[in-house]
MARKOL-390628 format. One record per residue: residue in three letters; chain; y, z, x of N, C-alpha, C in turn. Coordinates in pm, whole numbers, plus 32768, in hexadecimal, padded with zeros to 4 digits. Layout:
<atoms>
<atom type="Ala" mol="A" n_py="Y" n_pz="Z" n_px="X" ca_py="Y" ca_pz="Z" ca_px="X" c_py="Y" c_pz="Z" c_px="X"/>
...
</atoms>
This chain:
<atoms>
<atom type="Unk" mol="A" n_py="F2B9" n_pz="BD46" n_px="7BD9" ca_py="F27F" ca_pz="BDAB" ca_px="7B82" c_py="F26D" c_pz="BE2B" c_px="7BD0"/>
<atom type="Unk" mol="A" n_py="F28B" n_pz="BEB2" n_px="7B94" ca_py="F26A" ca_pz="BF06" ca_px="7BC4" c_py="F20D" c_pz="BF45" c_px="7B6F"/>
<atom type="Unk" mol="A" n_py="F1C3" n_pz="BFA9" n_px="7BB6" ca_py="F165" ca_pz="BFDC" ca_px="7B8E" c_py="F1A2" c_pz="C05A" c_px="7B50"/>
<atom type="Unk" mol="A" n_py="F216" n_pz="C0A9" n_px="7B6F" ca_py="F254" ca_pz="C106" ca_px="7B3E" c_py="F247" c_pz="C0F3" c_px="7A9B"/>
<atom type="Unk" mol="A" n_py="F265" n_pz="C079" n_px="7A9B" ca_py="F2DD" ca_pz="C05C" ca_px="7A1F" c_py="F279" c_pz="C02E" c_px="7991"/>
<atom type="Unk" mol="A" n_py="F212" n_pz="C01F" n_px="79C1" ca_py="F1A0" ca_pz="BFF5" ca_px="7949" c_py="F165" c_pz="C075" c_px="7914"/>
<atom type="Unk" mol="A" n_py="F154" n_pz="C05B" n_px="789A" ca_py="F154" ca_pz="C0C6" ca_px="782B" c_py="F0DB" c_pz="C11C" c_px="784C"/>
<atom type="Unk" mol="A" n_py="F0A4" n_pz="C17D" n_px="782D" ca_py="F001" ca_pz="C1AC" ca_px="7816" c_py="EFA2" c_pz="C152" c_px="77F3"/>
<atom type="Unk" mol="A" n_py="EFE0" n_pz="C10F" n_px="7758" ca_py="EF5D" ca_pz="C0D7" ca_px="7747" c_py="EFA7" c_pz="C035" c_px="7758"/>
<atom type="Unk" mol="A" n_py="EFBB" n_pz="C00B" n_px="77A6" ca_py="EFBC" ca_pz="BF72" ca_px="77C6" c_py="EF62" c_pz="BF64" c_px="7822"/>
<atom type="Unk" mol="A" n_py="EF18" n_pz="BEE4" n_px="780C" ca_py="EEB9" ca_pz="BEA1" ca_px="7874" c_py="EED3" c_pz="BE3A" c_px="78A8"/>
<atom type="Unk" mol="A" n_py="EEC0" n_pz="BE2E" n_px="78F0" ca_py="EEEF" ca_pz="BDB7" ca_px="797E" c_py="EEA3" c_pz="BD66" c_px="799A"/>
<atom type="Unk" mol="A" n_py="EED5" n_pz="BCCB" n_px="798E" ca_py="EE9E" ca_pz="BC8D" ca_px="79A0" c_py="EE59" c_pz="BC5C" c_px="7A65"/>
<atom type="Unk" mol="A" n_py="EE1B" n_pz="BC07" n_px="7A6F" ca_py="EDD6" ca_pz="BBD9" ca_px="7AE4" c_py="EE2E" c_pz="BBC3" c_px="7B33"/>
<atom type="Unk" mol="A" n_py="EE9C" n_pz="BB3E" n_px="7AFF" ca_py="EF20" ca_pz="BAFF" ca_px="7B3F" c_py="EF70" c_pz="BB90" c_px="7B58"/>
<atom type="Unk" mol="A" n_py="EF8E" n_pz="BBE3" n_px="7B11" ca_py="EFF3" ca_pz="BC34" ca_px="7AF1" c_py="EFE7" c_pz="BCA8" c_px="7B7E"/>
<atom type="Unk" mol="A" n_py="EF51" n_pz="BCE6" n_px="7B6E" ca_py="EF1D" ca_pz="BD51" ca_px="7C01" c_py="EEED" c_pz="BCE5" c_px="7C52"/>
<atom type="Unk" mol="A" n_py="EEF6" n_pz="BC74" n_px="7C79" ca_py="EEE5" ca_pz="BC0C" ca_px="7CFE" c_py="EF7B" c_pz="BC11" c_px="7D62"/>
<atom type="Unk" mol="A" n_py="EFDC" n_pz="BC08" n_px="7CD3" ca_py="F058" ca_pz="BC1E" ca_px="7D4A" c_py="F081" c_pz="BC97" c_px="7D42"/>
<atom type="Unk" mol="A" n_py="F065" n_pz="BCEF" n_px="7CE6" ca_py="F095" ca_pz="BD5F" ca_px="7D2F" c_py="F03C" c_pz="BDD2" c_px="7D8D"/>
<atom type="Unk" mol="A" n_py="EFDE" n_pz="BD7B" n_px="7DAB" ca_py="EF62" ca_pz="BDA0" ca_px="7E2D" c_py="EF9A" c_pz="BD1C" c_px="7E85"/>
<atom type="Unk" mol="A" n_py="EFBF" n_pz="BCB4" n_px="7E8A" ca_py="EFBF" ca_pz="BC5F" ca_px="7EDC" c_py="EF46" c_pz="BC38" c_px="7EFC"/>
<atom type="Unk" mol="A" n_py="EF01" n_pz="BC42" n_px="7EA8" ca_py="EE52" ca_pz="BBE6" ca_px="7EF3" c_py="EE49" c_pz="BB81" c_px="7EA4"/>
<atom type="Unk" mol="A" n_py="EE01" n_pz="BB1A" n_px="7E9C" ca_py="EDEC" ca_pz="BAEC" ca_px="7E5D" c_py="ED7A" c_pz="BB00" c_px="7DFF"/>
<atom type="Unk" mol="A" n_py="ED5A" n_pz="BA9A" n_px="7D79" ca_py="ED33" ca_pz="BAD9" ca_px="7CF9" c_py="EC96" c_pz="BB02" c_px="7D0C"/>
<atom type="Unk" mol="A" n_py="EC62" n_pz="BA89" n_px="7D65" ca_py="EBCF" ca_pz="BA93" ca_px="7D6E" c_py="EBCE" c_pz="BAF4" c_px="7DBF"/>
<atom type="Unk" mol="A" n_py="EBFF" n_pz="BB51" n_px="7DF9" ca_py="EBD5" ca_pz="BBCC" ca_px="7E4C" c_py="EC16" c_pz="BC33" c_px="7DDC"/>
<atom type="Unk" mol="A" n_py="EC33" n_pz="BC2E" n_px="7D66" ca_py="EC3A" ca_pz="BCA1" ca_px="7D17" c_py="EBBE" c_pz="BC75" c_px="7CC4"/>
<atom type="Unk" mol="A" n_py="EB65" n_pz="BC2F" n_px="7CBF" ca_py="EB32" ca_pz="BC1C" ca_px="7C5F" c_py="EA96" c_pz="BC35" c_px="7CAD"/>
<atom type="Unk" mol="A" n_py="EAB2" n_pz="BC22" n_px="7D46" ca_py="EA46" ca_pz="BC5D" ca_px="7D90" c_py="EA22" c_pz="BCFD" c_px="7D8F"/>
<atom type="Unk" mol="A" n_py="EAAF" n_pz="BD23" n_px="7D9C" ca_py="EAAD" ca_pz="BDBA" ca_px="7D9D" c_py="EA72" c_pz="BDED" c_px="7CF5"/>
<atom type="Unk" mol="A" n_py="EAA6" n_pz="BDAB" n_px="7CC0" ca_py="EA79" ca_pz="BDE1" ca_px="7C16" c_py="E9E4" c_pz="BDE0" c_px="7C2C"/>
<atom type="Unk" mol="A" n_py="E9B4" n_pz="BD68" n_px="7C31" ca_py="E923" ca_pz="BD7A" ca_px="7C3B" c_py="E8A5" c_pz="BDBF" c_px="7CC9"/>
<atom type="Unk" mol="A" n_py="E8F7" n_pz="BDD8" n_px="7D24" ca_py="E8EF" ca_pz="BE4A" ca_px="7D6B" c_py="E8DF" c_pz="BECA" c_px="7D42"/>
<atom type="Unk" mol="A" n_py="E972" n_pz="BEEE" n_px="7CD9" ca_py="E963" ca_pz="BF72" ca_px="7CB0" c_py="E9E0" c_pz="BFBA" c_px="7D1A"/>
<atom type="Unk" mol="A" n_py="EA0C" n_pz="BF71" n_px="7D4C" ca_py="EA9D" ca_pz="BF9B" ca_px="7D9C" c_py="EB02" c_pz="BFA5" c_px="7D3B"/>
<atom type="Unk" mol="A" n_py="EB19" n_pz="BF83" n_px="7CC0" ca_py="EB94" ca_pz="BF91" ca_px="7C96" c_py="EB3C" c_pz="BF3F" c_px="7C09"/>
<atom type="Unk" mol="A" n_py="EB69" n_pz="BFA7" n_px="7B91" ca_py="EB4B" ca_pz="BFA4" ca_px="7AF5" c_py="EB7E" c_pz="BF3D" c_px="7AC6"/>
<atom type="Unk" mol="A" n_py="EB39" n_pz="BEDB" n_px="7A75" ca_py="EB70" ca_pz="BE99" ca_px="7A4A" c_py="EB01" c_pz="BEA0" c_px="79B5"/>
<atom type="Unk" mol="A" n_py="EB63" n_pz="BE9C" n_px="7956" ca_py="EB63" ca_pz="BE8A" ca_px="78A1" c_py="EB46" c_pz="BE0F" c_px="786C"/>
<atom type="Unk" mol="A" n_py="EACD" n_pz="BDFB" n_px="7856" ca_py="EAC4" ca_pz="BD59" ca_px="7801" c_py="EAE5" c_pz="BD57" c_px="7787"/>
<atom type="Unk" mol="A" n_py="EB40" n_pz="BCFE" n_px="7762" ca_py="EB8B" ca_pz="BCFB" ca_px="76CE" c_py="EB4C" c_pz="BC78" c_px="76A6"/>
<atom type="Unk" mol="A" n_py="EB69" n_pz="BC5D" n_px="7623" ca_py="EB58" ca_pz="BB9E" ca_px="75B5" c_py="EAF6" c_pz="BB75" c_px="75DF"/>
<atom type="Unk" mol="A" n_py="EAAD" n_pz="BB0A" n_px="75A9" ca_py="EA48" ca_pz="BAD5" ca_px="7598" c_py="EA1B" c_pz="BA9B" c_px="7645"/>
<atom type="Unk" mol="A" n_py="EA80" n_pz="BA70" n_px="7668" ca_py="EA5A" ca_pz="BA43" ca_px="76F6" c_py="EA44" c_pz="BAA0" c_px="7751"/>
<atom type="Unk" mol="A" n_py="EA68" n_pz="BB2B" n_px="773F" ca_py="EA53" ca_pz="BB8E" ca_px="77A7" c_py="EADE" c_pz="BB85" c_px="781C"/>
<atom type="Unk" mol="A" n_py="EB56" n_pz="BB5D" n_px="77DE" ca_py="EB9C" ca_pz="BB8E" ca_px="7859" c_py="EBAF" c_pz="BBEE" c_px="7890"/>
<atom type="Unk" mol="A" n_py="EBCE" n_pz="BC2B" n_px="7903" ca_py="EC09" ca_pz="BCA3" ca_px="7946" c_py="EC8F" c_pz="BCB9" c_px="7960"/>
<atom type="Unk" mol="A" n_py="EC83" n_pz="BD1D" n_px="78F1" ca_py="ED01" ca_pz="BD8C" ca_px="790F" c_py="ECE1" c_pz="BDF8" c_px="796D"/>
<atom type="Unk" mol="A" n_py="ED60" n_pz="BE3C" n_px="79B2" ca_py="ED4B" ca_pz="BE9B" ca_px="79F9" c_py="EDB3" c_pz="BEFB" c_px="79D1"/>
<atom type="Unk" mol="A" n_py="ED97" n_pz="BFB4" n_px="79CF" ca_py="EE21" ca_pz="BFF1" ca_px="79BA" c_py="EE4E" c_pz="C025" c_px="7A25"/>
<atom type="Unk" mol="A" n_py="EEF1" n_pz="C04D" n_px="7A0C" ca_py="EF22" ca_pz="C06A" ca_px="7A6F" c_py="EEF8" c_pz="C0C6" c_px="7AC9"/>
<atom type="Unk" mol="A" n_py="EED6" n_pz="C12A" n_px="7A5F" ca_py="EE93" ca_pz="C1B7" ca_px="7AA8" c_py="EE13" c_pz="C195" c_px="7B3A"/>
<atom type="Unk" mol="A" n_py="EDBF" n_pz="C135" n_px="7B00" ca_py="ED37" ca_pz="C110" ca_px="7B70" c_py="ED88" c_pz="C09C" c_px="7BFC"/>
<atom type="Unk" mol="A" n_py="EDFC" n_pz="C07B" n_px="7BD5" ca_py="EE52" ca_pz="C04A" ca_px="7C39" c_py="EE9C" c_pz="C098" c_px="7C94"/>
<atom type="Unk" mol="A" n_py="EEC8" n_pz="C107" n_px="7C5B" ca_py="EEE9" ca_pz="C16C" ca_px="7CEE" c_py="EE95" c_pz="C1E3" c_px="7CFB"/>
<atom type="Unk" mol="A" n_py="EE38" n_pz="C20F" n_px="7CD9" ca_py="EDAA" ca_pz="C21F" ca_px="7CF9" c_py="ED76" c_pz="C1CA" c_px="7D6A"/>
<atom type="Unk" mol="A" n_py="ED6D" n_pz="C167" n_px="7D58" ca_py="ED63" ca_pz="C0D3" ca_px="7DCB" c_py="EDAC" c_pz="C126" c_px="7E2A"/>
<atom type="Unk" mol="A" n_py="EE16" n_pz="C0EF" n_px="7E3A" ca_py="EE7D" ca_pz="C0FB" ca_px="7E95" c_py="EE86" c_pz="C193" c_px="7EBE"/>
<atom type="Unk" mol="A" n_py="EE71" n_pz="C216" n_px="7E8E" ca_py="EE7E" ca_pz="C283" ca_px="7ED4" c_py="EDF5" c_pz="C289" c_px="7F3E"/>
<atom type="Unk" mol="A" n_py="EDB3" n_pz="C249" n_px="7ED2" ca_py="ED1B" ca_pz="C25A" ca_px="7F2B" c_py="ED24" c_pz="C209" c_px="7FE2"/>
<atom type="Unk" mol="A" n_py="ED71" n_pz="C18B" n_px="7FB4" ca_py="ED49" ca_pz="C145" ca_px="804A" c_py="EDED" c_pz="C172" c_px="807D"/>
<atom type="Unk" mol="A" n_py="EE72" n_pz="C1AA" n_px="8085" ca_py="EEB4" ca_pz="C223" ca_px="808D" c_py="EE5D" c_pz="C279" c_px="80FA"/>
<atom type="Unk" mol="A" n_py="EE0C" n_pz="C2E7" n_px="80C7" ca_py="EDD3" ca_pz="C337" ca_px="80ED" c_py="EDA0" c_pz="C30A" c_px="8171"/>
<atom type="Unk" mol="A" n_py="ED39" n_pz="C2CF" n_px="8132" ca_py="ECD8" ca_pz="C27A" ca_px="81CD" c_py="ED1A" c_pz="C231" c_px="823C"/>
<atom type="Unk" mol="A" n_py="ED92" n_pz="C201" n_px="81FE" ca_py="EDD9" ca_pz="C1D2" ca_px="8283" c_py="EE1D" c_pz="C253" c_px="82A6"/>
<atom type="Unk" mol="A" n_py="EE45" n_pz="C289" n_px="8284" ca_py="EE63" ca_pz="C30A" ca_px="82DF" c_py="EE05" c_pz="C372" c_px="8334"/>
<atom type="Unk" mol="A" n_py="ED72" n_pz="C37A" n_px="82D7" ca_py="ED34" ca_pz="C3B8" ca_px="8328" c_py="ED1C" c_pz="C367" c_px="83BE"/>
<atom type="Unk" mol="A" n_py="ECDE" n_pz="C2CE" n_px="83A4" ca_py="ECEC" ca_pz="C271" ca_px="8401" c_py="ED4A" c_pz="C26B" c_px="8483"/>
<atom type="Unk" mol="A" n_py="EDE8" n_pz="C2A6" n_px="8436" ca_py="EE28" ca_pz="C2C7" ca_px="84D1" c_py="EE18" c_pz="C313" c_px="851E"/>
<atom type="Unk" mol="A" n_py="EDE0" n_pz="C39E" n_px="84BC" ca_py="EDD8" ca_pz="C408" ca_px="8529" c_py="ED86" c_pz="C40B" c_px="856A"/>
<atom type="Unk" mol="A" n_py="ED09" n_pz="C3C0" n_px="8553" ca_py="EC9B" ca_pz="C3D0" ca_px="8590" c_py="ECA4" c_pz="C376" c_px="862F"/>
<atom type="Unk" mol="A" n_py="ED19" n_pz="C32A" n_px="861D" ca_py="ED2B" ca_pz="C2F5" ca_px="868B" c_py="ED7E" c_pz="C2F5" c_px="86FC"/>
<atom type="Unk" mol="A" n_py="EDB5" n_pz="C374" n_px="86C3" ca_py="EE37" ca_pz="C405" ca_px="872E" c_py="EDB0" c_pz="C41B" c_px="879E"/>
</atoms>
């Protein structure tokens, strides 16, 4: 799955941003309830969706920090 390729309004499932973060599920579901990364409760059970947009948001954010991270260590 790429993240390019999913629409505006499609939401992503747990399984779906686990592999295309490569973490596993219970550390997206840590971060949700952290507040590291948005997650949408949908249906009666409350699953979590996530959109694409708060997924590379994610990713520019820790992006950034690992770069500042290098320089700081020139």
């Amino acid at each position: 799955m790429d993240i390019n390729s999913a629409s505006g309004n499609t939401m992503l499932t747990v399984r779906e941003v686990s592999q295309l973060l490569h973490v596993h599920s219970n550390t997206l579901r840590r971060w949700s309830d952290q507040g590291v990364l948005k997650a949408y409760r949908i249906g009666p059970r409350g699953d979590r969706r996530f959109k694409p947009e708060d997924i590379a948001v994610l990713l520019l954010e820790q992006t950034r920090e690992a770069a500042a991270g290098s320089r700081s260590m020139r």
